[in-house]
PDB file of N, CA, C and O in Angstrom:
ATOM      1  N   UNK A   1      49.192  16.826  71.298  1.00  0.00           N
ATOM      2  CA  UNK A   1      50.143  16.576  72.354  1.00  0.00           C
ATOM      3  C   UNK A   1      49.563  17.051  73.688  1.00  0.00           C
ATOM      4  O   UNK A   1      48.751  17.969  73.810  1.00  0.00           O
ATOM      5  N   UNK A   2      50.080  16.311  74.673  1.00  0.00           N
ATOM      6  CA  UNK A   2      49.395  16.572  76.177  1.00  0.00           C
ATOM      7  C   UNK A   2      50.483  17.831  76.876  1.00  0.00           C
ATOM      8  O   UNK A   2      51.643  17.886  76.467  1.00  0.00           O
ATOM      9  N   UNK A   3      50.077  18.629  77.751  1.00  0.00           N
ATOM     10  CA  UNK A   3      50.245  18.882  78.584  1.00  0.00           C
ATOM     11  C   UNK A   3      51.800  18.662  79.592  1.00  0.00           C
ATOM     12  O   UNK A   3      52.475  19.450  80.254  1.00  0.00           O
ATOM     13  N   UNK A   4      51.894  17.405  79.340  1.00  0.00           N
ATOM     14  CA  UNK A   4      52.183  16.664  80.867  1.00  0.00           C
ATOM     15  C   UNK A   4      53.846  17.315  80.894  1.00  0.00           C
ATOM     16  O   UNK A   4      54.191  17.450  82.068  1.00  0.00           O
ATOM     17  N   UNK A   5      54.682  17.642  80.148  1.00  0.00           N
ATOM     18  CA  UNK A   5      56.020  17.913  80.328  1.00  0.00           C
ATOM     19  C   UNK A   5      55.804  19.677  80.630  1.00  0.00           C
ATOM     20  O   UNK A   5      56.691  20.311  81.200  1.00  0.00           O
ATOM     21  N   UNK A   6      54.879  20.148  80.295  1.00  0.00           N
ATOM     22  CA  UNK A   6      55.307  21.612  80.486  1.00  0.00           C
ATOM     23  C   UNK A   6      54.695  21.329  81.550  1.00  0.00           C
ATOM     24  O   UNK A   6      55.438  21.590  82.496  1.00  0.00           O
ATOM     25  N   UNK A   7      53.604  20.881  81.929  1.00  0.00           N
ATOM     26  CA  UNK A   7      53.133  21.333  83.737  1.00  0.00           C
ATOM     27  C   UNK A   7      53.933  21.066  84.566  1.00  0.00           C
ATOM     28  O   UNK A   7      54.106  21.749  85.576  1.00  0.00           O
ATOM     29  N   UNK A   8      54.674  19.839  84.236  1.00  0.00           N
ATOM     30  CA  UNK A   8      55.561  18.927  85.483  1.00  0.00           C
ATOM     31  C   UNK A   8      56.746  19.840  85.331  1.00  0.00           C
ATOM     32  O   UNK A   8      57.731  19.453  85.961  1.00  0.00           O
ATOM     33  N   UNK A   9      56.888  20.885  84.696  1.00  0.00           N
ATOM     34  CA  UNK A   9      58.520  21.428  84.823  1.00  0.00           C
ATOM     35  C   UNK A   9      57.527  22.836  85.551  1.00  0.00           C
ATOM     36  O   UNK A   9      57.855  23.005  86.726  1.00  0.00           O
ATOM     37  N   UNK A  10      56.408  23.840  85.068  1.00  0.00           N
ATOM     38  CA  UNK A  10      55.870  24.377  85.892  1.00  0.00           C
ATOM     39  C   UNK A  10      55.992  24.314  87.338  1.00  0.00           C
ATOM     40  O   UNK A  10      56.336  25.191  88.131  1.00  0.00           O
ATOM     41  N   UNK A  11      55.634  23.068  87.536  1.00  0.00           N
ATOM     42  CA  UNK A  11      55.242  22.173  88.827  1.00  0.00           C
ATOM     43  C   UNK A  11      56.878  22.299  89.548  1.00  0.00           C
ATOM     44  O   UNK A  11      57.103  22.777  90.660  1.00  0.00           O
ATOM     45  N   UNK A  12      57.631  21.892  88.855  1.00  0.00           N
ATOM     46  CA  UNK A  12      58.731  22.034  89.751  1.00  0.00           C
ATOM     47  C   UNK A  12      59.746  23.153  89.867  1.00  0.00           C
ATOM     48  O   UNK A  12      60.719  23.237  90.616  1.00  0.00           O
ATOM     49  N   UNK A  13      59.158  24.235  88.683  1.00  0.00           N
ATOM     50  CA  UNK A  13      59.882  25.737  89.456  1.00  0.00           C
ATOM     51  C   UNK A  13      59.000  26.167  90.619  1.00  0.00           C
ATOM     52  O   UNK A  13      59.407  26.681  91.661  1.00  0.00           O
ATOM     53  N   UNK A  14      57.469  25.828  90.236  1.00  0.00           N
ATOM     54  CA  UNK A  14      57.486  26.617  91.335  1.00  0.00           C
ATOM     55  C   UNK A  14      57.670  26.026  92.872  1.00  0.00           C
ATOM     56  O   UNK A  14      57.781  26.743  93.867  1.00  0.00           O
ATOM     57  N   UNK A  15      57.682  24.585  92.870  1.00  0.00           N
ATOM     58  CA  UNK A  15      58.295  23.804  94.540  1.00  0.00           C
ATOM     59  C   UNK A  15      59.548  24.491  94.546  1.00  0.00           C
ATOM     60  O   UNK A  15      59.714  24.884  95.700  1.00  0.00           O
ATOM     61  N   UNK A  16      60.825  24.939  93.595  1.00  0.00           N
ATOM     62  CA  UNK A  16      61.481  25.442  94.033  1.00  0.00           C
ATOM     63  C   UNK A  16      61.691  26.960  94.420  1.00  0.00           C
ATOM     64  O   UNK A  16      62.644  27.437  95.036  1.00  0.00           O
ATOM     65  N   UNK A  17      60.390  27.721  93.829  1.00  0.00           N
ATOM     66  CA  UNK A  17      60.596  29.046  94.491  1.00  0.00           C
ATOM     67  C   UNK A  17      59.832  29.086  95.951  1.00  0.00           C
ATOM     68  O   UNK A  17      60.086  30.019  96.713  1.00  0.00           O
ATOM     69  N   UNK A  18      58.926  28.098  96.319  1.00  0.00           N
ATOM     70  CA  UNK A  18      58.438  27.805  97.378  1.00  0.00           C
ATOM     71  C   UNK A  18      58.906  27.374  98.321  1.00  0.00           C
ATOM     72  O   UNK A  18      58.248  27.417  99.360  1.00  0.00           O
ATOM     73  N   UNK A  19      60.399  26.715  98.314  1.00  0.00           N
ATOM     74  CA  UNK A  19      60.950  26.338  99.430  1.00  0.00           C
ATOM     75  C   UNK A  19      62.182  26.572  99.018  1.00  0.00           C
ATOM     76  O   UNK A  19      63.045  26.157  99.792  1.00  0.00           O
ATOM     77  N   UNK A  20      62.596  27.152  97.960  1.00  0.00           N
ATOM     78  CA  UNK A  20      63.920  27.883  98.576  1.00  0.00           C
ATOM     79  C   UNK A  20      63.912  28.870  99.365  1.00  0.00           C
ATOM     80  O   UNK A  20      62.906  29.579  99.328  1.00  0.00           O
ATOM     81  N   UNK A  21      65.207  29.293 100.488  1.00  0.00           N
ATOM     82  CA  UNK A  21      65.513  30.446 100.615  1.00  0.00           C
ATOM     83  C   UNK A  21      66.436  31.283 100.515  1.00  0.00           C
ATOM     84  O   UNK A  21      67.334  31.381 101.351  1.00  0.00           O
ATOM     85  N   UNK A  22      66.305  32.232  99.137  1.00  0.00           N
ATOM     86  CA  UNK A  22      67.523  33.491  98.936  1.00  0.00           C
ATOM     87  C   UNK A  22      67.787  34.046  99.932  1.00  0.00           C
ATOM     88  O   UNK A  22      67.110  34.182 100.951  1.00  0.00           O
ATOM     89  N   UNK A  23      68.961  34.456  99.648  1.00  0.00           N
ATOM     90  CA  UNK A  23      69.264  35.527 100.681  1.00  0.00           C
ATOM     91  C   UNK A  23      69.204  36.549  99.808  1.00  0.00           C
ATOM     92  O   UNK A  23      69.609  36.543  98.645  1.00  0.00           O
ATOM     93  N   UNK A  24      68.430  37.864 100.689  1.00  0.00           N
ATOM     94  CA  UNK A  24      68.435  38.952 100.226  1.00  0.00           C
ATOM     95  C   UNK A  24      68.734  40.291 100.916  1.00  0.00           C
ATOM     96  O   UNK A  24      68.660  40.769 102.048  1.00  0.00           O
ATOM     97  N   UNK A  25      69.185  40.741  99.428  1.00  0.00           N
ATOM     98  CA  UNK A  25      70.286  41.824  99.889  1.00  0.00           C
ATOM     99  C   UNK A  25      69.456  43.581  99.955  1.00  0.00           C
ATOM    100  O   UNK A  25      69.079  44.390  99.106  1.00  0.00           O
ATOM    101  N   UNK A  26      69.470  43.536 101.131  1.00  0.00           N
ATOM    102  CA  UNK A  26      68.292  44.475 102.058  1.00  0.00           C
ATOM    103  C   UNK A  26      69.174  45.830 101.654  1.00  0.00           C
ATOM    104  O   UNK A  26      68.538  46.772 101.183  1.00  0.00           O
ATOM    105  N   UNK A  27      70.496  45.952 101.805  1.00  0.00           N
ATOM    106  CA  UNK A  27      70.707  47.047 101.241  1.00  0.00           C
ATOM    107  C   UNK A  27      70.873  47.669  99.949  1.00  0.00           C
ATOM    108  O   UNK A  27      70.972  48.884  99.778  1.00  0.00           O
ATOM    109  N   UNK A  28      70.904  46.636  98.895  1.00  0.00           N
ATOM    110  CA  UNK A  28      70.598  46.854  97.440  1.00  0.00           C
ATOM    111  C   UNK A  28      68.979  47.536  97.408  1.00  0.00           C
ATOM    112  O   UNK A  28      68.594  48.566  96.854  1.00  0.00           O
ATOM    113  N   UNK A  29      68.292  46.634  98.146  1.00  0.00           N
ATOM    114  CA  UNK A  29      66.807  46.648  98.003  1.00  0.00           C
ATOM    115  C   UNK A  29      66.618  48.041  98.574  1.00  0.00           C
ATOM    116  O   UNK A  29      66.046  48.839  97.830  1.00  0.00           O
ATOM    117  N   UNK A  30      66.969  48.431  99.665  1.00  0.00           N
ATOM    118  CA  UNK A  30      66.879  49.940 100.185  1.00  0.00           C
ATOM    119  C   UNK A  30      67.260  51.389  99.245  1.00  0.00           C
ATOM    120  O   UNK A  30      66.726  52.498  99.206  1.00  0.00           O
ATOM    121  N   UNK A  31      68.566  50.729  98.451  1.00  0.00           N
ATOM    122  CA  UNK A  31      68.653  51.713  97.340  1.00  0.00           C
ATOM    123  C   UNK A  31      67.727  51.270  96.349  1.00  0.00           C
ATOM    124  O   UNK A  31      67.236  52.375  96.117  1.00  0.00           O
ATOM    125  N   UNK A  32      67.266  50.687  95.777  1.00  0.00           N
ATOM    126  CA  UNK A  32      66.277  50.153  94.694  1.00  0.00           C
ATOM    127  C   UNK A  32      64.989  51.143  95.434  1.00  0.00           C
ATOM    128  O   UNK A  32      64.742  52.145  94.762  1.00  0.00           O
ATOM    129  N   UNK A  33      64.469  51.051  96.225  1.00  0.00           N
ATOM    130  CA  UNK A  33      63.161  51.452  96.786  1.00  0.00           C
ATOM    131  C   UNK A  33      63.497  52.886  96.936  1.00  0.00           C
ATOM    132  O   UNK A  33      62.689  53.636  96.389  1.00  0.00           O
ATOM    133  N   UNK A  34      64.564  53.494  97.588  1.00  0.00           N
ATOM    134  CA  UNK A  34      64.759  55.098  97.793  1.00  0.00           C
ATOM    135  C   UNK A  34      64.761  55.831  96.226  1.00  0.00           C
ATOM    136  O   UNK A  34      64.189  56.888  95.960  1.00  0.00           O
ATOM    137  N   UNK A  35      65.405  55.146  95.448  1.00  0.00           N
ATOM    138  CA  UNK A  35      65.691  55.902  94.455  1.00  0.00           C
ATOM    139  C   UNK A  35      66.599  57.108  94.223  1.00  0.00           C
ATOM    140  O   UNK A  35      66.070  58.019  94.859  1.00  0.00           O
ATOM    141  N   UNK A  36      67.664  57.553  93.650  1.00  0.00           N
ATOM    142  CA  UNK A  36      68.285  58.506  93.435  1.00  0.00           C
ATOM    143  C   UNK A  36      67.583  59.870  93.851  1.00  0.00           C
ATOM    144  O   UNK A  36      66.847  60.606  93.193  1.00  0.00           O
ATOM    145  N   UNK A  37      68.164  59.994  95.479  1.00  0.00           N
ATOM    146  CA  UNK A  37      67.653  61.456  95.847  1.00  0.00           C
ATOM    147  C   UNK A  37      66.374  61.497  95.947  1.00  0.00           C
ATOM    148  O   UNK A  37      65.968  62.655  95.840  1.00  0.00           O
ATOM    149  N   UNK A  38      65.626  60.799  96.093  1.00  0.00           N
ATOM    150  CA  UNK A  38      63.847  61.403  96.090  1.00  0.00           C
ATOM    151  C   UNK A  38      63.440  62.508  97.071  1.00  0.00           C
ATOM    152  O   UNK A  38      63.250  62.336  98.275  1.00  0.00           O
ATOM    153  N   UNK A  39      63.350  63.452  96.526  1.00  0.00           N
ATOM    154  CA  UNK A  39      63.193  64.944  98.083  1.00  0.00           C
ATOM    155  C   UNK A  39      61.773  64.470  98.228  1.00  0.00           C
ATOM    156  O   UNK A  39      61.364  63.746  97.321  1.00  0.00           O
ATOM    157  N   UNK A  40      60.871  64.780  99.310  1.00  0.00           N
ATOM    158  CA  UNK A  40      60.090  65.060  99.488  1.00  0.00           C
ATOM    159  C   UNK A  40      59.042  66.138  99.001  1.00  0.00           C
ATOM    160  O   UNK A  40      59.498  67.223  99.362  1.00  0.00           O
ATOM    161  N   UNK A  41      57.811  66.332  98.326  1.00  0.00           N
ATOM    162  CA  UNK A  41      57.673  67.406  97.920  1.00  0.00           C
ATOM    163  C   UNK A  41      57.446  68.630  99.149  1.00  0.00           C
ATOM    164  O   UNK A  41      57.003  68.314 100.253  1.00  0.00           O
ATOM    165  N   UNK A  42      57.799  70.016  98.814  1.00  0.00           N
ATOM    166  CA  UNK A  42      57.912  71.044  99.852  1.00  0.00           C
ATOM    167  C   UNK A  42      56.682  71.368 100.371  1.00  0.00           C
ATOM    168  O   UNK A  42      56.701  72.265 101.213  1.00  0.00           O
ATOM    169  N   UNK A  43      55.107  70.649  99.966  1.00  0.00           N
ATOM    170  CA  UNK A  43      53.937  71.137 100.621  1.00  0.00           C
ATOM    171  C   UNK A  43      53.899  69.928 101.721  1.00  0.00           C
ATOM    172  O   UNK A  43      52.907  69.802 102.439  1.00  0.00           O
ATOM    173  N   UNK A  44      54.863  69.165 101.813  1.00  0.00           N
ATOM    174  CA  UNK A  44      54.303  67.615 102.639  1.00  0.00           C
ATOM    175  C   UNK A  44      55.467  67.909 103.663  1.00  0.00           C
ATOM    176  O   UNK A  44      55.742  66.975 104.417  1.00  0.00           O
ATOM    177  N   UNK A  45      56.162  69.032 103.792  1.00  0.00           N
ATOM    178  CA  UNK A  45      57.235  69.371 104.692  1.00  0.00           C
ATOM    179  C   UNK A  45      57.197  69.786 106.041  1.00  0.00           C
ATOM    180  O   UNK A  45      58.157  69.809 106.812  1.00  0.00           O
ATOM    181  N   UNK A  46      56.150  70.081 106.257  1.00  0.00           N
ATOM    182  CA  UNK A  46      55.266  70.813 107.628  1.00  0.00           C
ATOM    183  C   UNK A  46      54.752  72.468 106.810  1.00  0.00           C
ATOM    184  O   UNK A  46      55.215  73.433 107.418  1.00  0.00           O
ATOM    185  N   UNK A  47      54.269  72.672 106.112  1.00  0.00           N
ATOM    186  CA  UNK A  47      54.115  73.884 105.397  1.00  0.00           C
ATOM    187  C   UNK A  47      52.523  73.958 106.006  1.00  0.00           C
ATOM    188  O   UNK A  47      51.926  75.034 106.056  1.00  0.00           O
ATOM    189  N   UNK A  48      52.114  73.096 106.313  1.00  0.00           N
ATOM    190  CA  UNK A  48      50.264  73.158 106.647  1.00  0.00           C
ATOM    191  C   UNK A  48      49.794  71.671 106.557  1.00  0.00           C
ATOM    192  O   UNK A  48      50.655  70.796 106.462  1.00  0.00           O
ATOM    193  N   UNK A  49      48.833  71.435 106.575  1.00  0.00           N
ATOM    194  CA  UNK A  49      48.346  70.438 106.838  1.00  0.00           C
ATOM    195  C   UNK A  49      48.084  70.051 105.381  1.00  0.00           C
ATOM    196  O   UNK A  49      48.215  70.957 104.558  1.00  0.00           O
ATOM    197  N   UNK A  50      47.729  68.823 104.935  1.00  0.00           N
ATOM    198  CA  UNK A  50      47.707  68.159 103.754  1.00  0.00           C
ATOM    199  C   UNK A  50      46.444  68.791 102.860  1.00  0.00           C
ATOM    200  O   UNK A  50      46.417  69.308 101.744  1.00  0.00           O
ATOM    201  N   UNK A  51      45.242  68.472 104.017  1.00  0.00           N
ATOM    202  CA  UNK A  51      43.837  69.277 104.043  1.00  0.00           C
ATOM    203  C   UNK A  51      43.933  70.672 103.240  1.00  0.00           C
ATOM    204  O   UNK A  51      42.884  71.038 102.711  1.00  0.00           O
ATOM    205  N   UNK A  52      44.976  71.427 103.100  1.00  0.00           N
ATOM    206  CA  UNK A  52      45.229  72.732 102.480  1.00  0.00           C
ATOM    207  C   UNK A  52      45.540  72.809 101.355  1.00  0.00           C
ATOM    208  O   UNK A  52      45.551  73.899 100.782  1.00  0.00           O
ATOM    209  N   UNK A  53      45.858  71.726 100.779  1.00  0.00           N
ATOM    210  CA  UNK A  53      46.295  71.188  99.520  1.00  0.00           C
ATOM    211  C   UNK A  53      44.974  71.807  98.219  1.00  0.00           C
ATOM    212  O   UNK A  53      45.058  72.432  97.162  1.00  0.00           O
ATOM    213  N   UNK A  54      43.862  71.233  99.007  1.00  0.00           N
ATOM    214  CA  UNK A  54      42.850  71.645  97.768  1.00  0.00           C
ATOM    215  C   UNK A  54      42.086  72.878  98.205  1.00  0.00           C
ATOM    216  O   UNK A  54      41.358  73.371  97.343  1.00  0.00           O
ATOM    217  N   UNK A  55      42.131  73.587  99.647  1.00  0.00           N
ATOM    218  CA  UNK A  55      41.669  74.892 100.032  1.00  0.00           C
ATOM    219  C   UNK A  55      41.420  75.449  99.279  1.00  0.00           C
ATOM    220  O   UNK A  55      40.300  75.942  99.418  1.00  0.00           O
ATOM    221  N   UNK A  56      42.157  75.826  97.958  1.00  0.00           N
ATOM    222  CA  UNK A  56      41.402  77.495  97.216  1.00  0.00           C
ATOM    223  C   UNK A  56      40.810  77.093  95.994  1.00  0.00           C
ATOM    224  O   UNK A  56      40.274  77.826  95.162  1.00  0.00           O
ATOM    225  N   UNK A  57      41.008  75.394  95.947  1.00  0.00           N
ATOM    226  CA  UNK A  57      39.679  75.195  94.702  1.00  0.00           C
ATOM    227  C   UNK A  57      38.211  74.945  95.379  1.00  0.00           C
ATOM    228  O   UNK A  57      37.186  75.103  94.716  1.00  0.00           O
ATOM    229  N   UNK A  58      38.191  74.578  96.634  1.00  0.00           N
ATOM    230  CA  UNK A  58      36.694  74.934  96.973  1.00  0.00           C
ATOM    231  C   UNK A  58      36.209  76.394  97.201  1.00  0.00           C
ATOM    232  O   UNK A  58      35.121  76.494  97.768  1.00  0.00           O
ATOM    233  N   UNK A  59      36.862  77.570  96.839  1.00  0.00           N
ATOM    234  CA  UNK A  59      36.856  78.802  97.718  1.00  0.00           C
ATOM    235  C   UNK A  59      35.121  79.204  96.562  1.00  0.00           C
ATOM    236  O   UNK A  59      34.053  79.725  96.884  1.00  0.00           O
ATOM    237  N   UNK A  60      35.440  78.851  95.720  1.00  0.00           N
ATOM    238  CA  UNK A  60      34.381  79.072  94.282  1.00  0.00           C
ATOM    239  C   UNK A  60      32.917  78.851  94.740  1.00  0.00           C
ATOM    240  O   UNK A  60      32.011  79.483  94.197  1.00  0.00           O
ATOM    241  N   UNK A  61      32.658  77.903  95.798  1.00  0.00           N
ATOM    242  CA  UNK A  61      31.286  77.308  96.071  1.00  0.00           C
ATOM    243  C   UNK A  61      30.792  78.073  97.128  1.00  0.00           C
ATOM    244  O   UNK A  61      29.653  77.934  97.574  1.00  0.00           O
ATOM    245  N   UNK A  62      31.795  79.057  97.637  1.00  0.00           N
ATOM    246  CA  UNK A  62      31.117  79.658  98.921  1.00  0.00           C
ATOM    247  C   UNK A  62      30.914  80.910  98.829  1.00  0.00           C
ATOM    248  O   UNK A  62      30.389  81.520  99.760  1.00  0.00           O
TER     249      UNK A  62
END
């Protein structure tokens, strides 16, 4: 058997995800992306510079 019915239905989801346009819901998506509470971790808070992060595992080489 050929091909030709599964490509041509292929073929036409994807013309329709290509020229439809959803509307999308930016504030669902804002909670989706924040996630329940995500704190920041407390070294990325202004505690020092990021650079300080690995400071006392090079302390060994010097």
């Amino acid at each position: 058997m050929g091909r030709g019915r599964a490509k041509a239905k292929q073929t036409k989801v994807a013309r329709d995800l290509k020229y439809s346009s959803p509307q999308t819901d930016f504030q669902r998506l804002q909670q989706e992306l924040g996630g329940p509470g995500s704190p920041e971790p407390d070294v990325l808070n202004g505690d020092g510079p990021v650079d300080d992060l690995w400071a006392d595992d090079d302390d060994w080489r010097r």
